[in-house]
N, C-alpha and C positions, 0 to 999 in steps of 0.2 A: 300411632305416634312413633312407635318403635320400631315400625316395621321388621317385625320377628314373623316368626309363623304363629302360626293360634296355639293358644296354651295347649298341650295334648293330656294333662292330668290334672288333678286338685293336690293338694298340698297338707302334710300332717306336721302343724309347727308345736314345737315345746319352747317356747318361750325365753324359762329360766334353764341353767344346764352349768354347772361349775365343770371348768377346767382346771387341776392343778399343773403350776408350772415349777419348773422346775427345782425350783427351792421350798417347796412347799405352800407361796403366794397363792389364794385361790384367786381366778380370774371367772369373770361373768363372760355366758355366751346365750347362743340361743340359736337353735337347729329347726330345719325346713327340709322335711322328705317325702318324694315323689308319693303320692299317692297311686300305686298299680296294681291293688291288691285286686282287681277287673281283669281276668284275662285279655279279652278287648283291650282294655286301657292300656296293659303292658305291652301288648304287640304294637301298638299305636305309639306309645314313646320310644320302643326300639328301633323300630323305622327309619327316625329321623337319624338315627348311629350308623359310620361307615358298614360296621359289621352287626345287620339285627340281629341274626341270631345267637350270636356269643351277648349280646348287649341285653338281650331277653331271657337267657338264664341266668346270665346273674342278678340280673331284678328279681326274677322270680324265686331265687335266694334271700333276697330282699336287702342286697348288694348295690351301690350306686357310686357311679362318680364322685367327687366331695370336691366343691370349691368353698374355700376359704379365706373371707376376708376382714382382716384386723382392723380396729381404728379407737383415734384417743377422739370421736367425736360422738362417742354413744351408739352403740350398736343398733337401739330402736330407729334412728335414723334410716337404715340400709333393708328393713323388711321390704318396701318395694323392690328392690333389687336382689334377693332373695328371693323373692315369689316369684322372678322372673324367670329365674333360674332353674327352682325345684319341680315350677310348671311343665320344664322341656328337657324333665328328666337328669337331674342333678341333686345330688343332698348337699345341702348349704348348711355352713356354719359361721355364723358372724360372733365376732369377740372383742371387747373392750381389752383396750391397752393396760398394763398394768399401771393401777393410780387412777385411772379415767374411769370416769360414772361406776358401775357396782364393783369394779374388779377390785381386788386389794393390794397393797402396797403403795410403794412411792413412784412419781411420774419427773423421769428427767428424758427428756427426747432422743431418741435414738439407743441411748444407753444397754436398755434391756433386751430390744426387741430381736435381736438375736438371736440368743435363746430362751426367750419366752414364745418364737416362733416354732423354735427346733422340738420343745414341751410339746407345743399342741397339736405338729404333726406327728411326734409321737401318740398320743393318748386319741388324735382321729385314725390312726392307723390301727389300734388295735381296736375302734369300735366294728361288731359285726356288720353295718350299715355299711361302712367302706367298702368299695372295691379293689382296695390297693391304687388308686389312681389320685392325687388332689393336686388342683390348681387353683392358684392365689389371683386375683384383681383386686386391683385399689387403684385410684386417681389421689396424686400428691401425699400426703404422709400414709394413705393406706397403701400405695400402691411403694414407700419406702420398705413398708411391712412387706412385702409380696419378694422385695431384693434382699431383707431381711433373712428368710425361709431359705434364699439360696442359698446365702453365705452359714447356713443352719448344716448344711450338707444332709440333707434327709432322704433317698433316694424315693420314698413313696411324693416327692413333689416332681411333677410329670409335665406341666404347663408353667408359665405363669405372663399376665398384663399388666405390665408395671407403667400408667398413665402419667405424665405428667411430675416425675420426679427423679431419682438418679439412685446412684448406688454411694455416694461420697456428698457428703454434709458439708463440708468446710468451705471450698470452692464455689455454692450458694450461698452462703453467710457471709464470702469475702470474696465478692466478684473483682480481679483484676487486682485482688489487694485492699480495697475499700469497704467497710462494713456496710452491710445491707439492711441498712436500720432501721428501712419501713418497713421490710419482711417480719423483720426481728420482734417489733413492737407491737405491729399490727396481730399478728400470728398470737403475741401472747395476750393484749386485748381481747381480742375476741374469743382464746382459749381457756385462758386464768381471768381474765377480768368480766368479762360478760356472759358464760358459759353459767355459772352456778344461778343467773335471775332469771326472769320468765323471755321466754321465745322470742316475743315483739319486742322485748329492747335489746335483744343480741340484734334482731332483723331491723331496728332503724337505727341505734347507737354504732354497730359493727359496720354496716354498708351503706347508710345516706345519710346520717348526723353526727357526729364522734361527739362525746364529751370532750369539753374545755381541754379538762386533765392530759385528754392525748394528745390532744393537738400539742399542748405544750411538750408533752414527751417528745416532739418531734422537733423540738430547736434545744431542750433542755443541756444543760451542762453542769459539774462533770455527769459523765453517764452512771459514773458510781452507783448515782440513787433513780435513774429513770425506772429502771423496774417499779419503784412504787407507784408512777403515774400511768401504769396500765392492767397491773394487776387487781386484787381486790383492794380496795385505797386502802391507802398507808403499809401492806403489806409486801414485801418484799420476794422476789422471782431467783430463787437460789441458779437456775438455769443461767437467766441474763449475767444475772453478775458472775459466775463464772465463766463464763464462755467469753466478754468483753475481756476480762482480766487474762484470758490464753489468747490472744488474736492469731497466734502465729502458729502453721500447723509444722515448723520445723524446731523453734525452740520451743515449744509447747504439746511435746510429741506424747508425752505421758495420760497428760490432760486429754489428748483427745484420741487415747487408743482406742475406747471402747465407745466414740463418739463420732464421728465420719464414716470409717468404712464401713457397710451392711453390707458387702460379698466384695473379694477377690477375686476379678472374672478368669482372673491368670493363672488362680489354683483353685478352682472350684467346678465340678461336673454343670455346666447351666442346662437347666430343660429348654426346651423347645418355649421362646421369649417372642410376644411381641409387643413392640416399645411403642406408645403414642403419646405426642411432645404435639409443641403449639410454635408457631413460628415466635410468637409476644409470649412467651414463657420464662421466666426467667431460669428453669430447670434444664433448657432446649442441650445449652451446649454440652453439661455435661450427659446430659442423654443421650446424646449424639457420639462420645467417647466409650457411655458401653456400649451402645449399636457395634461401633466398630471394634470391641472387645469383646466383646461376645462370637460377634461373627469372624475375627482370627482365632479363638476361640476352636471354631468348628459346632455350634451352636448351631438349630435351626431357629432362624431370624426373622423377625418381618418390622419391618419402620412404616407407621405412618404420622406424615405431620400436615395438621393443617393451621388452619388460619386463625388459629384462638388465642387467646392469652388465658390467664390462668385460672378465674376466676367465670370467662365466657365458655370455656370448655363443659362445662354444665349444658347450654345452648345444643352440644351436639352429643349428649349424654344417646340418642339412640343409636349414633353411630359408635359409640364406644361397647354399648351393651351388645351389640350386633356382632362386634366384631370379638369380644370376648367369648361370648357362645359359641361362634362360629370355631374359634379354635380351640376351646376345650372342646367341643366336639369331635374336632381329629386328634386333639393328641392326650387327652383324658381317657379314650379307650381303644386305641388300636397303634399299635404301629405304623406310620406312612407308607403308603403302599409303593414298594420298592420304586422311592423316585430318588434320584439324586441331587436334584434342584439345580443342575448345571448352571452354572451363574453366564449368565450372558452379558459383560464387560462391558461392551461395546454398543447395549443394545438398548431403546426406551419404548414402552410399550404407551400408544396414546391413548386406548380405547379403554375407558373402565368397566365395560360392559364386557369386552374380549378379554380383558384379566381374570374377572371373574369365574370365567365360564368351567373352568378346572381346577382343581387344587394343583395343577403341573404348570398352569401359567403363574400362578400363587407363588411357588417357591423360584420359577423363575427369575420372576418379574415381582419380590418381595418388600419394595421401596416403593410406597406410594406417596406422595406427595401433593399438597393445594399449592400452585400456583397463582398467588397473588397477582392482581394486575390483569394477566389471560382469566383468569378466575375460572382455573380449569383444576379436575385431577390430569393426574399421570403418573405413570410407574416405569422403576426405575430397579435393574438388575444388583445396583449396588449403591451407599453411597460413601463418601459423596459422589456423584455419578464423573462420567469424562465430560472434561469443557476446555476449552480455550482460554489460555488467560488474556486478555484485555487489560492494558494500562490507559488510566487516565491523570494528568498532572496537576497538581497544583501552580498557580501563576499567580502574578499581583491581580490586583482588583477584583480578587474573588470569582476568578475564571477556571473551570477545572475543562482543560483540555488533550487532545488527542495526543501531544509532544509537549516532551519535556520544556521548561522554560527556560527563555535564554537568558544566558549571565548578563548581571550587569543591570537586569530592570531592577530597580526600588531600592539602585545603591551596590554597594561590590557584595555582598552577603542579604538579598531580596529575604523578606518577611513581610509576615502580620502579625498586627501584635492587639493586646487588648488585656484587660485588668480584672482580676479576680476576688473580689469580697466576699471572706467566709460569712461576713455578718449579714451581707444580702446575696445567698448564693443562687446561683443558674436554679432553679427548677426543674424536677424532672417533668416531661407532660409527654404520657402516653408510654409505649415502648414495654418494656418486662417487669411490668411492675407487681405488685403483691395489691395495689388499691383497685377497686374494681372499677371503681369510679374513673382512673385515669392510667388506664393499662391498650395495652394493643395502636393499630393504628388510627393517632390523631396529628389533628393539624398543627405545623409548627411553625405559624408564622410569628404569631405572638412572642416564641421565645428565640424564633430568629431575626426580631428586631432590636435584643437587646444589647448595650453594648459590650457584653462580656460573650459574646459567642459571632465566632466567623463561620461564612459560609462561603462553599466553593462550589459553583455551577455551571453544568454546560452548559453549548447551545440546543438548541431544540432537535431532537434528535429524527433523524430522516426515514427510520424505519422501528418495530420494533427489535427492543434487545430482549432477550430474556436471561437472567442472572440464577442460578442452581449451586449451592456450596458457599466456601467461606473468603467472601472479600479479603483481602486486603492490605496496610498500610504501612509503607517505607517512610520517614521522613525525621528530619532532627525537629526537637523542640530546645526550648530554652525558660528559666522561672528564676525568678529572684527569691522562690522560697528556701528560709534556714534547712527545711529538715526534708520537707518530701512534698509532692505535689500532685494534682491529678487531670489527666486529661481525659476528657470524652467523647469520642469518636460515632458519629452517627448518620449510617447512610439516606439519603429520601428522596422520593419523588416528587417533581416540582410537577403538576398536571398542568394543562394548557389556558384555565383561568388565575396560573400564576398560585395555587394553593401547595403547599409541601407537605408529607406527610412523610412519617419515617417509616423506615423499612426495615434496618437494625440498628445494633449499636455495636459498641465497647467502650470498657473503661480500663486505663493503667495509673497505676498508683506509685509514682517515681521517688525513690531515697537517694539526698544530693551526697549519704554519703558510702553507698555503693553502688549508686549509676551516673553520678552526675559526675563532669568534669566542668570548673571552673574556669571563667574567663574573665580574667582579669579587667580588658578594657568595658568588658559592658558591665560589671557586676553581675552577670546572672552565670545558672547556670545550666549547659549542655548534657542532653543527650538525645542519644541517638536510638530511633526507634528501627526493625527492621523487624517484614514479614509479618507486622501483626493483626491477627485474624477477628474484624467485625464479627458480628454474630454472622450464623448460619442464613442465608437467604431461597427461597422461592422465588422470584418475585422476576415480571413483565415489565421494564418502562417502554410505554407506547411511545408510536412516531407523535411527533411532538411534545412529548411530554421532556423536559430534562433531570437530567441526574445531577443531585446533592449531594456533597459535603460537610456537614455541620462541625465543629468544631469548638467547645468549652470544657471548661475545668469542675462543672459541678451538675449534677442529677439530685440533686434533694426535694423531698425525704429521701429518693430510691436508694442514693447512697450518700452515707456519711459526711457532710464535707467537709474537705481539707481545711484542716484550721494552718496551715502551712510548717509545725515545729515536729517535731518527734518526740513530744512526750507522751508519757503513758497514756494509753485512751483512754481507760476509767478516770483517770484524774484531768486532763487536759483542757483548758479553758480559754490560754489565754491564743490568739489566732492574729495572723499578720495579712494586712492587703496583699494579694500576689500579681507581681506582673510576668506575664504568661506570652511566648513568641512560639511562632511557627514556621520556619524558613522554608521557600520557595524550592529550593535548586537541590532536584535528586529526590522533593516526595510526590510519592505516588499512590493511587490508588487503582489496585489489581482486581479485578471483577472474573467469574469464574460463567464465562459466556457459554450457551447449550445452545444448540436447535431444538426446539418446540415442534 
């Protein structure tokens, strides 16, 4: 299933194993080491190392690589993936979060793991088992753990796979300015409210029935007290309600110093990083920010993103394990054999079977990429890679065309306009969601019949395009809301039986009263959007297929909706109808065109 090579050893696991951390907190782990003590066996796991012979005395030291990986979801969980590891010559150490299942102390997210990271490559570096060498992988808050260890500055950390998460907390919680309050709720449902009862109701409460209770957490108000509809009932999430109560990472800088950043890529040594994100992730863009912060950096880098969302990322867990062994195996015991990785700018490589073939097309050719649509890979020297930019316009009648539109259609100032009810808000359906149930690409016709969301579409397209990088969008809006409003922006493809499906999104969260300029004769009020970037895209629209513009003010659950006033968000309740305009003349949407 995994397509690895065959186990080359058995495994000597200890189960139980206290790590203390830093402050004296013991934490629960539990260790898996190569079995070599076979002369045979040992030659047979050094083999598969760039360099066997340096790789076979120090096994026969009884010395090993060490990857390590943290998580607040119970370390008993990760034995298979451990076994995977210790089999092909690795010692593995998996560790509970502080607070989570054996480990002791208290569990606020992100807070500790810092240095409760920096603790435990201490105390695995001075076990005699270690090589000097450890690399971290985790997928979403363990793979947070993994950027944790960086920003730990520990030189014995050599590697690290940091899947499906970022380095920066706040900008997840508050996409585009708006709370992400199904991440928020669901994440602690199934952490704090389902985690302490038996398996089968985490596995059909958590992912195919919710209780009541959340469901209603998901319209409730003020948010003050939602934490108790998800955690153990009646009990209260000191997390949520702090965190709601700081929304803002600039007046709220205190609050959340020891709560967002997990590494500084800008002052911190990074080991040799490869990043894997989902195109339907909602971690994608900021992942995307340290790719390319790492790699100014001077970092060696490698990106791969394919076609998953976040929760389907499991579907391709042998490619993630594949690709984690494969690079703690170069860079957990040898130094890169004097290559330079000369970045080739200009260049994409299509063949995945000719990337492979060397670790010198590897560092080339370091950017691989799923190509939605083609539903191909490819690789790519950097990203976001070179493309042409491509404008397409908005016009009346929900025409998105090749030139701008001419003045004067749908009145001296052309629009569309349409009406926003917080009390019955747009739905999210599909896209970067946190529900497993309604994440990644689905169909949007349903929510593009309603009448609070417009849509802008070409004609049937003559050939295909292929789209690589970050769309996107020029144009003024207009809202009659008091305090702040939001719009949502979402690319799709319309296929040739007329079905739409999204490809990405974005959302901004507008304050009338630092962005908005008032206009008197309509009452509403203006602003102007300029250069802002949909999500990241892959993606093919085939000849005939056309290209989508979606166009609403709300994604709920995924995000918060605009009750339209500025009041506190813990307290806020009361919410006003918004009417919502988008003028024709000057917006555009920029597409980031590639040859294939």
């Amino acid at each position: 299933m995994y397509r690895l090579h065959d186990p080359l050893c058995g495994v000597r696991p200890t189960p139980s194993v206290v790590i203390p951390l830093g402050d004296g907190v013991p934490s629960s782990a539990s260790l898996f080491l190569p079995d070599v003590e076979d002369d045979a066996v040992r030659a047979r796991v050094a083999a598969v190392f760039p360099h066997p012979d340096t790789a076979e005395a120090a096994m026969r030291r009884g010395k090993f690589p060490v990857v390590l990986i943290r998580t607040p979801y119970d370390r008993r969980n990760l034995v298979g993936s451990a076994y995977m590891l210790a089999e092909r010559g690795f010692a593995v150490v998996t560790q509970d979060s502080r607070g989570r299942a054996d480990s002791g102390g208290d569990f606020f997210p992100i807070a500790h793991e810092r240095a409760d990271s920096g603790a435990t490559l201490d105390w695995i570096a001075a076990q005699d088992w270690c090589s000097g060498a450890v690399g971290m992988y985790g997928i979403s808050y363990m793979g947070m753990n993994a950027w944790a260890a960086v920003g730990a500055k520990r030189g014995v950390l050599k590697a690290v796979v940091p899947a499906l998460c970022a380095t920066h907390l706040h900008p997840i919680l508050f996409p585009g300015g708006a709370p992400a309050l199904e991440l928020v709720l669901r994440w602690s449902y199934l952490v704090m409210g389902l985690a302490a009862g038996p398996a089968w109701r985490m596995a059909w409460n958590g992912f195919v029935s919710p209780e009541q209770r959340y469901i209603d957490a998901l319209s409730h108000l003020p948010l003050a007290t939602v934490d108790t509809l998800v955690g153990p009932p009646g009990e209260r999430i000191d997390f949520i309600r702090d965190g709601l109560s700081h929304p803002s990472l600039e007046h709220d800088a205190e609050f959340w110093a020891d709560k967002n950043e997990l590494a500084d890529l800008g002052s911190v040594a990074i080991p040799p990083v490869h990043l894997v994100g989902g195109w339907h992730d909602f971690f994608l863009e900021e992942q995307l920010k340290d790719y390319e912060a790492a790699s100014a950096a001077g970092a060696t880098t490698a990106l791969t993103i394919g076609p998953f969302a976040h929760w389907s990322v499991f579907d391709y867990r042998p490619m993630l394990m594949r690709d984690a062994l494969a690079w703690f195996t170069q860079h957990l015991t040898h130094a890169p054999d004097e290559l330079d990785g000369a970045q080739l700018d200009d260049s994409v490589l299509r063949s995945e079977a000719e990337a492979d073939r060397g670790s010198v097309m590897t560092l080339a050719f370091p950017v691989r990429l799923y190509v939605q649509g083609s539903e191909r890979w490819v690789r790519y020297a950097s990203w976001p890679p070179p493309s042409q930019r491509v404008p397409l316009y908005l016009s009346g009648h929900g025409v998105l065309t090749a030139g701008p539109a001419a003045d004067g259609i749908g009145g001296d100032d052309p629009h569309s306009e349409y009406v926003y009810d917080p009390a019955n808000p747009t739905p999210a359906v599909g896209g970067p969601s946190f529900h497993n149930l309604n994440a990644g690409r689905v169909a949007q016709n349903g929510v593009e019949a309603r009448d609070d969301v417009l849509v802008f579409t070409s004609v049937p397209l003559g050939e295909d395009i292929s789209v690589v990088g970050y769309p996107e969008l020029s144009m003024r809006v207009a809202s009659n809301a008091p305090g702040s409003t939001d719009f949502v922006f979402r690319l799709c493809d319309v296929d040739a039986d007329g079905v739409s499906y999204n490809v990405s999104e974005s959302n901004i969260r507008l304050s009338v009263e630092s962005e908005g300029e008032a206009d008197g004769a309509s009452g509403l009020n203006h602003f102007a959007i300029s250069g802002k970037r949909l999500g990241a895209v892959g993606y093919t629209f085939c000849r005939g297929h056309r290209i989508r513009l979606q166009v609403c003010s709300g994604a709920h659950p995924r995000l918060m909706r605009n009750l339209g006033y500025d009041d506190p968000l813990v307290s806020a309740e009361r919410m006003v109808v918004q009417q919502q305009r988008v003028y024709h003349r000057g917006a555009s949407l920029a597409l980031p065109v590639v040859n294939l």
